[in-house]
N, C-alpha and C positions, 0 to 999 in steps of 0.2 A: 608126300601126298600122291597118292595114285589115281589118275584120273581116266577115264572112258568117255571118247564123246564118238557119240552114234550120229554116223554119217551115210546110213543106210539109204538115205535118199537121194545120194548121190549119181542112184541107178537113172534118174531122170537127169539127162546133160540137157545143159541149155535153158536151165532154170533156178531163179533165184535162189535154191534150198541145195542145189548143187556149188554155186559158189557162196555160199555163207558155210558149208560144210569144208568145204576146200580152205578157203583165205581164213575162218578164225582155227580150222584146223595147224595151218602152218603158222601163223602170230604166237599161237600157245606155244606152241614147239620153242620159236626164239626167244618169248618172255618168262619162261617158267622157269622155277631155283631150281639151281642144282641137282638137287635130292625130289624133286618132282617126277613123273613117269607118266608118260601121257598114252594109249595106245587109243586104235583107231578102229572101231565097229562096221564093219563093211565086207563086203562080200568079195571074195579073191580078184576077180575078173575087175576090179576097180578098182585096187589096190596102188597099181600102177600111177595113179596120181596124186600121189604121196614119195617119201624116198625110199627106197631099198630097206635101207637099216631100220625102219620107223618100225614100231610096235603093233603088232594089229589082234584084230579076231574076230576070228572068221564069221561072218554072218550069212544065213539062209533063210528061204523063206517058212521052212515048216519050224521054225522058231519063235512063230509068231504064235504057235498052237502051244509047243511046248519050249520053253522058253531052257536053256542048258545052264548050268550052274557054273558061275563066275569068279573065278580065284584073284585075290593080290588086285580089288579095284576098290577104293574106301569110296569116290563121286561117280555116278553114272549121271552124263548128260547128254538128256535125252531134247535132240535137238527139234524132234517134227511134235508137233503138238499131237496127233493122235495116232502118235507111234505106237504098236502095236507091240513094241519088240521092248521089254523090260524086264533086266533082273527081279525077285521077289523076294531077294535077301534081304532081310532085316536089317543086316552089316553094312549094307552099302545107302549111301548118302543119293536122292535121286534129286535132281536141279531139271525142271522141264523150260523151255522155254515156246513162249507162246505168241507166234509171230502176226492171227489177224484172228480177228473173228467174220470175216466176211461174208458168210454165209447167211449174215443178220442183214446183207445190200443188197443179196443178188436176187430181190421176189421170188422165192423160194416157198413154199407152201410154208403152213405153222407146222405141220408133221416132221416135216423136216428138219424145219430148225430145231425144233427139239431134242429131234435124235443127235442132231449134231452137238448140241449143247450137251446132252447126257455123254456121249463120248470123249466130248471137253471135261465133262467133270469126272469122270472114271481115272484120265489121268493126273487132275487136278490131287484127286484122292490120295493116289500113289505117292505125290511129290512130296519133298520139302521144303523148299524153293522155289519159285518162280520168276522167270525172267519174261517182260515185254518189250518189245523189241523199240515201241513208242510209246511216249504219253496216251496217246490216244487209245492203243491198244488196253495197255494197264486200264484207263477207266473204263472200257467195255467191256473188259473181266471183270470187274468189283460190282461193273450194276449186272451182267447177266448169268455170273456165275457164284458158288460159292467157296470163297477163299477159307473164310474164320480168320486165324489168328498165323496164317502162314505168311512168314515174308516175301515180298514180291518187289523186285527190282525192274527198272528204268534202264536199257543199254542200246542204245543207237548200235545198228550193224556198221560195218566199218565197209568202204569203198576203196577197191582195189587201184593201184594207181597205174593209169594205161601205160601200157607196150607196143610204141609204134615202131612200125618196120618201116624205114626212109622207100623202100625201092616196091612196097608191100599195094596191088591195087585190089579189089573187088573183082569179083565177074559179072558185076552188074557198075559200069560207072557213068552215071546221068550227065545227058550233054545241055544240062540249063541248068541252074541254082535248084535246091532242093531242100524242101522240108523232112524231116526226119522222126520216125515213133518207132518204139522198141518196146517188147513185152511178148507173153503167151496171146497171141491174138485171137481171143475170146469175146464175148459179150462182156464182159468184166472188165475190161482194156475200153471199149465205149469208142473204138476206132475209125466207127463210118462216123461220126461227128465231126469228126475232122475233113471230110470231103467239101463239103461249102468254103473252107478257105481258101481252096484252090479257085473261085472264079474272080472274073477282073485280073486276074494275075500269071504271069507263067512258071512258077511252081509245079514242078515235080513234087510226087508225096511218096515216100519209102517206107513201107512197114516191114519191119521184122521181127521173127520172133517163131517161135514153133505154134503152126497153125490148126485152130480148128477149120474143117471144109467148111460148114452151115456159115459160120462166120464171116468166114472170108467173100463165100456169095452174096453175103449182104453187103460187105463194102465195096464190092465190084457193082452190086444193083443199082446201088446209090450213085456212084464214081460211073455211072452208064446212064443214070438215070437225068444229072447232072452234064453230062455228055464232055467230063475229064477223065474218061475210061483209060486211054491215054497216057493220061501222067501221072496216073498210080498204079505203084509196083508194090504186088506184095511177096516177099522173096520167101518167109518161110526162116526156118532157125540159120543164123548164118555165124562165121568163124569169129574168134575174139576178135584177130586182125581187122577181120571184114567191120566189126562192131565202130572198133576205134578209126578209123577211113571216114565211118559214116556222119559220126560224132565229130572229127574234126575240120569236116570238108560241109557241113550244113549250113543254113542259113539259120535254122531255128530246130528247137527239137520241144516236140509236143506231147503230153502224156495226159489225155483225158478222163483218166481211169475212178472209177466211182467206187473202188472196193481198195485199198490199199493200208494192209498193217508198216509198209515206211515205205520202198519206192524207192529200191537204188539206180535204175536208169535215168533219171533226173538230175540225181549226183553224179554221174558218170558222166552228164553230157555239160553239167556243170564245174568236172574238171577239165574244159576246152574251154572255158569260158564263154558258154555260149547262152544266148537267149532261151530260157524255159517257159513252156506256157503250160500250168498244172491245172487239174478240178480244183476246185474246193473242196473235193469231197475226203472221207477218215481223216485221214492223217497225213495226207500231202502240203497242207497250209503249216503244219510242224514242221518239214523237211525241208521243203523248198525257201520257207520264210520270208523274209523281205529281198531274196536275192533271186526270186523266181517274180513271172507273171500269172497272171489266172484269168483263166473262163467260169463265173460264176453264173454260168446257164447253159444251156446247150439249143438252142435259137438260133439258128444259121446268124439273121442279121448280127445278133450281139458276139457271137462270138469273133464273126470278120472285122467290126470294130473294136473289139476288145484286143488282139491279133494286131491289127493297125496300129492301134494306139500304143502296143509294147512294142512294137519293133521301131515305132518313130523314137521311144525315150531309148531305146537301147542304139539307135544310132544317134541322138542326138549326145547321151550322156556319156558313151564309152564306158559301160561297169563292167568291161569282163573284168580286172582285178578283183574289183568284187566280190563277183561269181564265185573265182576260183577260190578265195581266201574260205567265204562260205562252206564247198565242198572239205577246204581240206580237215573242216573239225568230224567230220566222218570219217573216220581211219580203223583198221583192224586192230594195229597196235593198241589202241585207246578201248577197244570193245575186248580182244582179249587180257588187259589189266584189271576192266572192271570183274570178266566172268572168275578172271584166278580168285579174285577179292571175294565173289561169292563160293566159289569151292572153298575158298579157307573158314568163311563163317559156317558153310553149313555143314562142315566138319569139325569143327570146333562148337558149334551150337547147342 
């Protein structure tokens, strides 16, 4: 079996579709039989994060226009939902996977979502398979899109397991206990919600994450307006190293986020075993489960008691073994078994 998985968006470092391209990239590589051949859809300048000897090809952007002809590939998986870049051979097997429909959370005009839904279903069209990445996801495909009679699988992304460096600090390291969020710091992320938990208390707040500006000035207005201007820091995309520092040196780590197809920083910070406090909102009550906490409001008061109340049980009850057992049924190994099992059915189908 000759496999292609499109890791074109790779060109964005520092974001989820960057490591889900990277980490089920290299799983496939150790799990796949013998007689398997995996190469890698990406543009040369990127290539580098992969190995020497790996298979590639080459990708650019006026490819999107006119798409080049593909030799010796039976699956092309196409990993960004409205990837642009798609063989049109008949011969080849196409698996898309479809990671949120979020643009159905973010108040977005009806025009819009439209278009985005038609662009969802153009590749919908193309495939033969579908992958969602959550429950949640999968039913927000079925009621806003149309499938027919195509199969669509269930597969949990897998969570890379941290790489701490014993002697490794930050260039930012806070001199009082600190709460912790990680994400694209967007409106999407719902990050100045989190500024009310800092009063009565002396928390530090740490956001990281590749920023938007407009955004950011709202969480400083708020964190000014509040008058803990002070004890939030928003640092902007920072190093894996700096990631895991952050994660294991926390008191809590908070992800408010109202748009989420799964939400691997939660799992991440749940393998430190630490306290999670997620929305309610998509698909985060799937992920985090009974091993996380939740803000089902965003109400300064209820959120500071709801925040109180999880760190009282998490000091009273000591679950981080908990936590971590939770995290570990997210693994790459277990995500790239399921996707081989789908390249073999929808080559053989």
């Amino acid at each position: 079996m000759r496999i292609a998985l499109d890791c074109e968006r790779m060109k964005y470092a520092h974001t989820g579709l960057f490591e889900y391209c990277l980490q089920l990239g290299n799983a496939l590589k150790r799990l796949k039989a013998s007689d398997d051949e995996i190469s890698f859809y990406l543009n040369p300048s990127l290539q580098q994060y992969f190995e020497t000897g790996d298979s590639f090809i080459n990708q650019n952007s006026l490819q999107k226009f006119i798409f080049p002809k593909v030799n010796n590939i039976d699956v092309w998986h196409t990993t960004y939902q409205l990837s642009r870049y798609i063989p049109k051979s008949e011969k080849i097997k196409l698996v898309l996977t479809i990671h949120d429909l979020n643009f159905l959370h973010e108040e977005k005009s009806a025009a819009k979502v439209n278009k985005y839904l038609r662009k969802h279903q153009q590749n919908i069209d193309l495939c033969d398979h579908i992958v969602a990445i959550s429950h949640f996801t999968k039913a927000e495909i079925l009621q806003h899109l149309k499938v027919g009679d195509k199969p669509i699988t269930v597969i949990y992304n897998g969570c890379a397991e941290p790489i701490l460096t014993l002697d490794h600090k930050p260039n930012y390291i806070p001199d009082k206990p600190f709460l912790f969020a990680l994400g694209t710091v967007n409106s999407k992320k719902n990050f100045h919600v989190l500024i009310p938990l800092l009063e009565n208390n002396d928390y530090d707040l740490i956001i990281a994450g590749k920023p938007d500006p407009k955004y950011v000035d709202k969480i400083l207005e708020e964190a000014k307006r509040l008058e803990v201007e002070d004890r939030v820091y928003v640092l902007g995309a920072i190093t894996e190293t700096d990631k895991y520092w952050y994660y294991q040196h926390c008191r809590a780590f908070l992800f408010p986020s109202i748009a989420e197809g799964f939400g691997i920083p939660p799992i991440e910070a749940m393998k430190f075993g630490k306290p999670v406090f997620l929305s309610t909102a998509t698909s985060l009550p799937e992920i985090g489960g009974s091993a996380a906490y939740y803000f089902t409001n965003f109400k300064p008061t209820q959120m500071q008691e709801q925040f109180a109340l999880g760190m009282s049980d998490y000091i009273q009850h000591q679950p981080a073994d908990t936590i971590i057992r939770h995290a570990e049924q997210f693994n790459w190994s277990d995500s790239a078994k399921s996707y081989l099992e789908v390249y073999k059915t929808v080559l053989n189908g």
